[in-house]
ROPA-964435 format. One line per field, with one value per residue (C-alpha): x, y, z; residue in three letters. Coordinates in Angstrom, 3 decimals. Each point is the difference from the previous one (the first is absolute). Example, Ala and Ser with C-alpha at 12.3 -4.5 7.8 and 13.67 -1.06 7.14 Angstrom:
<pts>
X: 12.300/1.370
Y: -4.500/3.440
Z: 7.800/-0.660
residu: ALA/SER
</pts>
This chain:
<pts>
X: 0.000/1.203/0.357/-1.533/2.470/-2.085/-3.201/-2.697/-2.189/-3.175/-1.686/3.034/-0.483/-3.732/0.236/2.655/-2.380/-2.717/2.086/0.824/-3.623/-0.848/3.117/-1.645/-3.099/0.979/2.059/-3.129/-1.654/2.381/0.693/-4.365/-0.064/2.746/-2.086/-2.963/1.715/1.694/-3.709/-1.151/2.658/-0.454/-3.791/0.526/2.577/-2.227/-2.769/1.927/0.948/-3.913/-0.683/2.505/-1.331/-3.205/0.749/1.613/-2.414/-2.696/2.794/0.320/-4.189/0.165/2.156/-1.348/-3.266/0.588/1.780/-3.272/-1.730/2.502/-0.734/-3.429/-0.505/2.365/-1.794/-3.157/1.101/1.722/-3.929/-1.370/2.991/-1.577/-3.168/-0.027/1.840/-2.315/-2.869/-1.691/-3.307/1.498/0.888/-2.188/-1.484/2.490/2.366/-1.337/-0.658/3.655/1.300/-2.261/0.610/3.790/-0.972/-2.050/2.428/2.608/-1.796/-0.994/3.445/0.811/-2.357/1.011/3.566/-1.281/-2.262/2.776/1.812/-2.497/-0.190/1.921/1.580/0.761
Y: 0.000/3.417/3.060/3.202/2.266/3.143/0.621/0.451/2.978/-1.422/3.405/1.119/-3.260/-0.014/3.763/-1.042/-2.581/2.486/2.242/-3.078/-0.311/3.537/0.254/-2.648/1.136/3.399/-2.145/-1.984/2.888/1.828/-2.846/-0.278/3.500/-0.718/-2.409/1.886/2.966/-2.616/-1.295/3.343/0.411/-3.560/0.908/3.646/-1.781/-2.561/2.785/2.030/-3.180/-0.825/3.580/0.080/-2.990/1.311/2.944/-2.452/-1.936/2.893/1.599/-3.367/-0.443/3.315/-0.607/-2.939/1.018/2.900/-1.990/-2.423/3.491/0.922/-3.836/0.368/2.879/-0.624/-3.132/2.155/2.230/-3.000/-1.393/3.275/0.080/-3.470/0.807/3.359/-1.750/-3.086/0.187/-3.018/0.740/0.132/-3.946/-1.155/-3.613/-1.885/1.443/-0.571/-3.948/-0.278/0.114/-1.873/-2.838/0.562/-0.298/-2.878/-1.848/0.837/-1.438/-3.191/-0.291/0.177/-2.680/-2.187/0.090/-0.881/-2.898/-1.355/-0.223/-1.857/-2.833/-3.386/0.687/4.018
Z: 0.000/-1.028/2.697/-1.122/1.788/-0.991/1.026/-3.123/0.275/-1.084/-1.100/-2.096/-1.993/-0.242/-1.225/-2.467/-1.217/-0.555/-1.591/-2.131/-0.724/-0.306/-2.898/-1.654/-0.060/-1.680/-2.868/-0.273/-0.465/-2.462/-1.836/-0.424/-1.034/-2.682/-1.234/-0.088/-1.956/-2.428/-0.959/-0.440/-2.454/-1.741/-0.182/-1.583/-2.494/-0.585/-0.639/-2.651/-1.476/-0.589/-1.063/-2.828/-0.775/-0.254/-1.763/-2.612/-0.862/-0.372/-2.225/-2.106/0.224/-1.255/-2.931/-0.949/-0.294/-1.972/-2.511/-0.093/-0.565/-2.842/-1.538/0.131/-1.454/-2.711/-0.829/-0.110/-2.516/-1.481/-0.155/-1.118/-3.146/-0.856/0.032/-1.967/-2.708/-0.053/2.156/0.610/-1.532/-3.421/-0.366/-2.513/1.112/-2.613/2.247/3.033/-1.454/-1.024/3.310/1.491/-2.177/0.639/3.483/0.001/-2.253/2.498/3.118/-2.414/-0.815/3.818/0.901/-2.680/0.777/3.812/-0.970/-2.346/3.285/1.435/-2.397/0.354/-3.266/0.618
residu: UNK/UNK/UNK/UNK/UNK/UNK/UNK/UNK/UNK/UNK/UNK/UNK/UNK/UNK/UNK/UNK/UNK/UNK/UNK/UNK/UNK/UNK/UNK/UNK/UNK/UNK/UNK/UNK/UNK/UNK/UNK/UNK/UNK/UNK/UNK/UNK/UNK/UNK/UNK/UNK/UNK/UNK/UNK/UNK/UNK/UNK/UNK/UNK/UNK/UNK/UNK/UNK/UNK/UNK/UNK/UNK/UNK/UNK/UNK/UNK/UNK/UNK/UNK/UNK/UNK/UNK/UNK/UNK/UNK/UNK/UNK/UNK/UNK/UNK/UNK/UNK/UNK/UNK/UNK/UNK/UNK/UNK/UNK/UNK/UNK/UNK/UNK/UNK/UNK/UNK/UNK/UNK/UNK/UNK/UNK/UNK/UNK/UNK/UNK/UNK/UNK/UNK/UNK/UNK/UNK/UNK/UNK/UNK/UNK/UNK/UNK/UNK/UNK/UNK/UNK/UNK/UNK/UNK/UNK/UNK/UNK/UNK
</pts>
């Protein structure tokens, strides 16, 4: 058995422990504020990140559907072109008959080639 040869002052060691305590408490605390602050900054960043974003894609929305617009409207004139030069009311019915004999012999075609396919012998 070992001799303590001083005497231990009990209070000086249980107010050193609660010092103890009490510094820890305050890191605790600091280091919980630090954390707090460095969210705060990882949510703004992550905000401005999803606002450019945003702004982006209503800038490339934008774009794109003005260039529909532009398509659109070109094919309208386009349309218009074709039908002051020919409108449709002035095929005569041998016209009109032509192509849809062309058509018809087309889709006949089609199914031919199909049920040729179908046979033992196709």
């Amino acid at each position: 058995m070992i001799r303590q040869t001083e005497p231990i002052d009990t209070a000086a060691a249980i107010n050193t422990a609660l010092q103890a305590e009490r510094d820890a408490l305050h890191d605790v605390a600091a280091a919980m504020a630090e954390a707090r602050r460095l969210l705060e900054q990882a949510r703004s960043r992550a905000q401005h990140i999803v606002d450019r974003a945003d702004t982006r894609i209503a800038r490339v929305h934008a774009r794109c559907g003005r260039r529909v617009m532009e398509r659109v409207n070109a094919l309208r004139k386009q349309e218009a072109g074709l039908r002051a030069n020919k409108p449709w009311s002035e095929l005569n019915q041998a016209q009109v008959d032509h192509v849809i004999a062309q058509v018809a012999a087309a889709l006949t075609e089609a199914d031919d080639a199909l049920l040729a396919k179908d046979t033992p012998d196709g």
